[in-house]
N, C-alpha and C positions, 0 to 999 in steps of 0.2 A: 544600574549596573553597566559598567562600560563594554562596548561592544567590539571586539576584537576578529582577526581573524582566527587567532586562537579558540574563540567558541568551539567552532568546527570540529575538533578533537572531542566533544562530547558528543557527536553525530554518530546515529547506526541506522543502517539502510542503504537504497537504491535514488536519480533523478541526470540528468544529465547537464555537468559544467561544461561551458566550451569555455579554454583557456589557449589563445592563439602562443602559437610561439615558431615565427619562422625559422627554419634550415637554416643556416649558416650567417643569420640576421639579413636576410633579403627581404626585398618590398615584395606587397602585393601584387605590384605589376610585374615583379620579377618570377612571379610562382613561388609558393612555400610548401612547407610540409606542414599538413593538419593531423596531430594525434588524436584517436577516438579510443576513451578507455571506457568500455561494455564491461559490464561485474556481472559474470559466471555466464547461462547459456542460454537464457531468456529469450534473446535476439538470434531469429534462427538465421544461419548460414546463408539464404539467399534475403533475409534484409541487410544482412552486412555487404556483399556483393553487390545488389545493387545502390547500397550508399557511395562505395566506393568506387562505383563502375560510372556511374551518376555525375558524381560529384567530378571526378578526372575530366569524362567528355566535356562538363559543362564548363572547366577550370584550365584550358591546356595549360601546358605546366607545373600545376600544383598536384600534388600527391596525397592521399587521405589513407595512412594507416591505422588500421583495427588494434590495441594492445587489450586484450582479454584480461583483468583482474578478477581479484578472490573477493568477495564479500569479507573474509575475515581480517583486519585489521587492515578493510579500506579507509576507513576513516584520519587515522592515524595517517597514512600513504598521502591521500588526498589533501589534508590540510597541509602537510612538507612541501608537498610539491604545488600546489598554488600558490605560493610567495616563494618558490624560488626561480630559478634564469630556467630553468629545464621543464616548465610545467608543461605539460599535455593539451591538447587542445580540446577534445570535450572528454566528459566523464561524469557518469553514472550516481546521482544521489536520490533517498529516498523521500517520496512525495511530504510525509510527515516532518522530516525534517528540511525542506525547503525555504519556510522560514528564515531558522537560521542562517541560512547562505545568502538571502534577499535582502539581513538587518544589518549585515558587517561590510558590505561594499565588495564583495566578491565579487559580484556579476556584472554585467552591464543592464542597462535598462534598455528594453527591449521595445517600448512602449510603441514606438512608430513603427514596430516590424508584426505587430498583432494583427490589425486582418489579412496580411500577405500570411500568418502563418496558420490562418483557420476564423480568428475573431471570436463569432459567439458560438461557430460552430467545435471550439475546443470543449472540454469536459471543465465545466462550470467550477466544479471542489478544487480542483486540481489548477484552475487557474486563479483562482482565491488563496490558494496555496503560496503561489509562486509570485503573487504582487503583496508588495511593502506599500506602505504612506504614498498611496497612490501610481504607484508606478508598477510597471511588466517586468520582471525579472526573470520567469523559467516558466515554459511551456509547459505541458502536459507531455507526458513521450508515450504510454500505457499505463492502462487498469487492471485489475485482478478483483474484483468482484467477492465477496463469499458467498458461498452458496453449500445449502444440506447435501449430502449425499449418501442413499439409502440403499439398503438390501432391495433389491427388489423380489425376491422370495418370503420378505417378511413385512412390505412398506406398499403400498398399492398406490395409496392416493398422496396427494401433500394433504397435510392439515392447513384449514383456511384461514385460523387465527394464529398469534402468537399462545396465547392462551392454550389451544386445541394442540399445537406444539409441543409446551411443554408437559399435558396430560397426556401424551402419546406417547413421547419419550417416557415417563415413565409407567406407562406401559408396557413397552416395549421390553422394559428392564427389568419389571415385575414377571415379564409371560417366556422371558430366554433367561434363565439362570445362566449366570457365569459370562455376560453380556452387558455392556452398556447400551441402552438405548438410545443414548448419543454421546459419544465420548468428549467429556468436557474438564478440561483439566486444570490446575490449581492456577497454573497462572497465566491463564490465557485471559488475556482482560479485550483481546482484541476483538473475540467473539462475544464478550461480555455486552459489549458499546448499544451494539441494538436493542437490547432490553432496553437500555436506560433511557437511549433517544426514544422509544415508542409509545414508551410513559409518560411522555414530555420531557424528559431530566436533561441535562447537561453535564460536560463534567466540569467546564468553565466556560464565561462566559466574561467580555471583555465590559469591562468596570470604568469607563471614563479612560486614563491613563495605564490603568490596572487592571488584573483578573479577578474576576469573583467563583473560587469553587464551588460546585454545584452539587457534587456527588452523597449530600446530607441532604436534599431539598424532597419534599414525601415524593415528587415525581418520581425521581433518579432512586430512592429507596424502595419502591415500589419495581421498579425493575430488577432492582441487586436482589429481592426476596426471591422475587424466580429465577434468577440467576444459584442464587443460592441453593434453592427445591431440585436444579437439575442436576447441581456438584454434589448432590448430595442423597439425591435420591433415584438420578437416572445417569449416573457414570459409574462408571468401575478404573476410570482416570487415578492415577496418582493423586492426592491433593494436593500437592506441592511440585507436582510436574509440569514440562511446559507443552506447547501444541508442538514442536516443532514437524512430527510425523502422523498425523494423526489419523491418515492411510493403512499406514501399518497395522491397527489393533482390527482395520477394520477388513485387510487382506488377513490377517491369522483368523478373522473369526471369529474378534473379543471384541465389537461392536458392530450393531447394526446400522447407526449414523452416524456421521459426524460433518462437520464444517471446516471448510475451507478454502480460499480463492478457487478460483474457476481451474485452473492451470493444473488443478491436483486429479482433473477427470483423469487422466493419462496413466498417473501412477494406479490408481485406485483400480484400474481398466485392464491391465495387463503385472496383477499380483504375483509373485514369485513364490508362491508357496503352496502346498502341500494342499489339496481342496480348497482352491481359494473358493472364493464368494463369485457369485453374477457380475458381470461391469453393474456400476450402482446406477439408479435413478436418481434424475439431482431435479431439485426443486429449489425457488427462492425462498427464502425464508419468510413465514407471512408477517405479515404486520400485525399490530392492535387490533384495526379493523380490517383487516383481510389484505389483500394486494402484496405487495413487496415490504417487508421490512427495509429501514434506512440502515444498512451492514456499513464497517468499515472499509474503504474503497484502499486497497494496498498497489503498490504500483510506482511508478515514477516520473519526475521533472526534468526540464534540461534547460538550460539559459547559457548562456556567453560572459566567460571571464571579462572582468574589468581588466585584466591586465592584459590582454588578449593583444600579441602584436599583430595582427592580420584580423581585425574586427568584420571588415566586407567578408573575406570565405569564410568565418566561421557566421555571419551570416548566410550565407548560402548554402554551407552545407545544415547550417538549422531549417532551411526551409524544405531541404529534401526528406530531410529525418519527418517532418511536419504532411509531407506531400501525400499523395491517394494514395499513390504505390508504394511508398517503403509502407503507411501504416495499413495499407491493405495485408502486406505479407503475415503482421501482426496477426490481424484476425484470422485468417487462415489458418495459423498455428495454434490457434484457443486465447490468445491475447487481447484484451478489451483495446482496440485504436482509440488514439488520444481524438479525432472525431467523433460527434454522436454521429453523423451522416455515414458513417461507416460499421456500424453497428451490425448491419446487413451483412457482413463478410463475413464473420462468427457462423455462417449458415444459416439453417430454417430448424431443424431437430429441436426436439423437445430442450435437449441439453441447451444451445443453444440461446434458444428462446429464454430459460431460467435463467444462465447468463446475462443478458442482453436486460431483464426486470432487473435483476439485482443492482447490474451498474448504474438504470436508469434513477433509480433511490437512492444510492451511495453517500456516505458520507465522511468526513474525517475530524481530524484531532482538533483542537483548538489553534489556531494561525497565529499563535504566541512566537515571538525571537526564542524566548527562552521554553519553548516545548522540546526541547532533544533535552536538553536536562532533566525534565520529568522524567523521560524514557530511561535517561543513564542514570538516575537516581533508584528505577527499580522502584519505586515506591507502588507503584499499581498490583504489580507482581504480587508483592508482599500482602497487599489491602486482598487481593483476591483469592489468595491461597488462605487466610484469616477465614475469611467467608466460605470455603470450601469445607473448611475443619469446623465447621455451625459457631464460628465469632458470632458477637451480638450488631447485626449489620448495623444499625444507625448509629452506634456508637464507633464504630470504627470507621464507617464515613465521617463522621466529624472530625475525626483525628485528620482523617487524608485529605482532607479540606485544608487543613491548619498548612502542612505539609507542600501540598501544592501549590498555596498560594505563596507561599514562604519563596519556593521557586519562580514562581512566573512570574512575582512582582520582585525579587530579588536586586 
């Protein structure tokens, strides 16, 4: 399948483009203006000041503007404006789909600017992400971890297994009428993932030239069954609904756990409603055999446009973005730093520490060009709201096998 810039239009998510584009076509020894386009508010107000405050002393002359975009029809935005005269100089895309910005020549290859910008101390997945057919294309910028979040009025300990997990949850949903014991919803495949990887499964796996899907394999079926046991016997989730809040049921008081990046303590902490719940206990989700489950790690990349007319500042301002201090402010604000040696910034609290297991496991999609088509094809969705409503799972893996692989080798 040819590889265009056009891909990009089938991209949803967060990661960061740098796409230089001087003021008024001046050189880099003249000073430029660097646009930084941040998606929604992630990036608290004094990482941005000091990016900007940073970058200027270290650049006289050149100037580093913040333009704030919407998550919602970035994608759409971002691929226009990357191939045109007016593009921005960095900007925001999602870890998952990195790939595809890595296989069309969007970016520059960054490969000699990797241990100035961390080396091996960058987050492993996430830079596996961001390299193509050998070469550095997009940094790590943050992680978002998942992690349980429990009543603490009703959840004392974590469970040490996966196993123990899912007998707890429903529990949970057995012994509170009118409560999910963990709200798990039809088409959440994202909280699905761990099951699958703890069983051994995959949901693809790179085939010579090609994909081989996995999601039919007894490993991976073996997860989707407990997958299934808790859509089915320990939610009170929609089954055909998506995670996107899934705070809320548990601020009203119509669940006592649920799962979700780290970032979500805050809402869950300060609920808006009518007797809300305790701030929850969060715990990592266990494994197979006990420790951390391998969750999927949500979060973002950043690399430097190929087309970049100012390649040096938008190196330099990658390195600051990359530095202790802009990724320290991360942590500080509950944001996993794109270093492991920063990890420690997160604090010491119990929370914290769950945090800090979580990302140390993490994992992500398949490092396919073509995995943002899976995503916009929606076919996951679909396979997992099937299994929510008690589908015949290995039959319906097989089908999604067909399916996926249809795309990724497309």
């Amino acid at each position: 399948m040819k590889k265009t810039l056009g891909a990009l239009a089938l991209l949803g998510g967060s990661a960061l483009v740098l796409a230089g584009c001087a003021a008024g076509g001046s050189s880099e020894s003249d000073g430029a203006e660097i646009r930084v386009w941040l998606v929604g508010t992630d990036t608290p107000d004094a990482a941005r000041e000091y990016l900007v405050d940073t970058f200027e002393e270290e650049n006289p002359g050149s100037t580093l503007v913040i333009e704030e975009q919407s998550w919602e029809g970035l994608v759409d935005k971002l691929t226009t404006s990357l191939s045109s005269s007016d593009s921005p100089d960095i900007v925001e895309f999602g870890n998952t789909q990195a790939p595809a910005f890595t296989s069309v020549g969007a970016l520059l290859d960054i490969s000699d600017e990797y241990e100035a910008l961390g080396g091996d101390d960058l987050l492993p997945g996430f830079v596996e992400a961001g390299s193509y057919d050998g070469a550095f294309y997009a940094a790590p910028l943050y992680s978002g971890a998942r992690v349980v979040f429990a009543d603490p009025a009703l959840v004392t300990a974590a469970p040490a297994t996966l196993d123990e997990y899912v007998a707890t949850a429903k529990s949970l949903a057995a012994a509170n009428p009118g409560k999910s014991g963990v709200y798990f919803a039809g088409q959440d495949w994202y909280n699905a993932l761990p099951f699958i990887w703890e069983n051994g499964g995959e949901v693809a796996v790179a085939d010579g030239e090609g994909w081989d899907a996995q999601l039919s394999s007894d490993a991976s079926i073996a997860g989707l069954l407990q997958v299934q046991d808790l859509m089915m016997n320990a939610s009170l989730a929609p089954k055909d609904g998506d995670n996107a809040e899934p705070w809320t049921p548990y601020c009203e008081n119509q669940a006592v756990q649920f799962s979700a990046p780290n970032w979500a303590l805050g809402l869950a902490s300060a609920c808006e409603t009518e007797a809300p719940p305790a701030a929850p206990m969060v715990y990592a989700l266990p494994g197979i055999d006990g420790g951390a489950a391998q969750v999927f790690a949500g979060g973002s990349n950043i690399g430097i446009s190929a087309r970049s007319e100012n390649p040096e500042l938008a190196k330099a301002a990658l390195e600051i973005i990359l530095s202790d201090g802009f990724q320290t402010i991360y942590g500080e604000n509950g944001l996993i730093p794109a270093k492991l040696s920063l990890a420690s910034t997160l604090g010491s609290s119990p929370e914290a520490e769950a945090f800090t297991a979580a990302a140390g496991n993490a994992k992500l999609t398949p490092a396919s060009p073509n995995w943002a088509e899976v995503e916009a094809s929606r076919v996951l969705e679909d396979f997992f709201v099937q299994i929510a409503q008690g589908g015949d799972v290995a039959a319906l893996a097989a089908e999604v096998d067909i399916q996926i692989e249809e795309i990724l080798n497309g």
